[in-house]
N, C-alpha and C positions, 0 to 999 in steps of 0.2 A: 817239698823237695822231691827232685824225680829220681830217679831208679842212677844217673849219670855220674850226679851229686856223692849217690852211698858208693859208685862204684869207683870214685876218684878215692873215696877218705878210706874204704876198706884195704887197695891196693897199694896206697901208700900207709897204712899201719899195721899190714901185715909186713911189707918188704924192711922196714924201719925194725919187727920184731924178729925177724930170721936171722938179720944182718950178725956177723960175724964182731967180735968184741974189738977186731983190729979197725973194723970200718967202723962202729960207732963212734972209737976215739975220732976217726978221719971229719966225718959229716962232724960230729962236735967242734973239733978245733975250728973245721969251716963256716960253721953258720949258730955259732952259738949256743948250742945244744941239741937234742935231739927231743923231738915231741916225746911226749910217752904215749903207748897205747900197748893193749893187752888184747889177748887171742879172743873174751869175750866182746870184746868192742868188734873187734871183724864178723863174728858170729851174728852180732845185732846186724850191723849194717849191709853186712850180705842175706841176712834173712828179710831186711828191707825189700832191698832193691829185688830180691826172687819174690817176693807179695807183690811187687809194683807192676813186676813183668818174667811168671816164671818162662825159665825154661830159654829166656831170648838170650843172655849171655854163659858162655861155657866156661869163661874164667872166671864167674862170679862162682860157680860151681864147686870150681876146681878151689877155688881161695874158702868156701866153705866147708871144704872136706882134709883141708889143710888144720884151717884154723880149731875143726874137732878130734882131728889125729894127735895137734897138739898139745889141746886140753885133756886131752884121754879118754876122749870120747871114742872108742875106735868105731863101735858101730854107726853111730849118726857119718864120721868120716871117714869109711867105708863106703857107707851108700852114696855121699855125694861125689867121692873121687870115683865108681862104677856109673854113676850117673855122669861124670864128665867125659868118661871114656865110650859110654853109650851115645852124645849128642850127635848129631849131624852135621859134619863137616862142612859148611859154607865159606869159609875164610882163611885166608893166611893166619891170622890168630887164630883161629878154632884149631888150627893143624897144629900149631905150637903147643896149645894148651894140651891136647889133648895126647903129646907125645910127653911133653912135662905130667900129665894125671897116670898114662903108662909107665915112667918110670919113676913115681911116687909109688904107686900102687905095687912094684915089685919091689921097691925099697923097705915100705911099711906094713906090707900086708901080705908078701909070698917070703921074703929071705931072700938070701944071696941068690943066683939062679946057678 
C-alpha cells in the first residue's frame, strides 16, 4: 500500500468522525449507513503514510495532530498541528491546510483570542 492509499482512508475517517450528528443522519439515510472509524484508526494510518514519505504531505500532518487533540493526546497533537503550520508552502492545499492548522491551534491550544 502506498502513502496515497493511507491518505484516501485517513481523510475520509476522520471527516465521517467530525461530522456533526445532523449530517450523519443525512449521509445515513443516503447511502445506507455510515462506515465506522475511530481517532485511532487516523492515527495508524497517518502514521503510515508519514513512515512511507515524511514530511511530503501537510494535511496528512494536520489530520494527525487533529486525530491526537481528539484522543487527548494534546502533546503528540500539539506537535504535529506546530509542525503543520511550520511546512512549506508549495500548494493551494498546503495554504488551506495550513490556515485550517492556524486556526485549530488558536481553537485548541491558545483560547479565545
Amino acid at each position: 500500500k502506498d502513502k496515497q492509499w493511507y491518505q484516501r482512508r485517513v481523510r475520509g475517517a476522520l471527516e465521517l468522525k467530525d461530522m456533526a450528528w445532523y449530517q450523519k443522519k443525512i449521509v445515513s439515510a443516503l447511502f445506507g449507513g455510515i462506515p465506522h472509524s475511530t481517532y485511532e484508526e487516523v492515527v495508524e494510518y497517518c502514521s503510515r503514510a508519514e513512515e512511507i514519505a515524511p514530511g511530503s504531505w501537510s494535511r496528512n500532518l494536520f489530520l494527525l495532530g487533529r486525530a491526537y487533540t481528539r484522543l487527548g493526546d494534546r502533546r503528540q497533537g500539539r506537535f504535529y498541528i506546530e509542525k503543520t503550520i511550520e511546512q512549506p508552502v508549495h500548494t493551494h492545499d498546503d495554504k488551506l491546510v495550513a490556515e485550517q492548522a492556524e486556526e485549530f491551534y488558536k481553537k485548541e491550544y491558545r483560547g479565545p483570542s
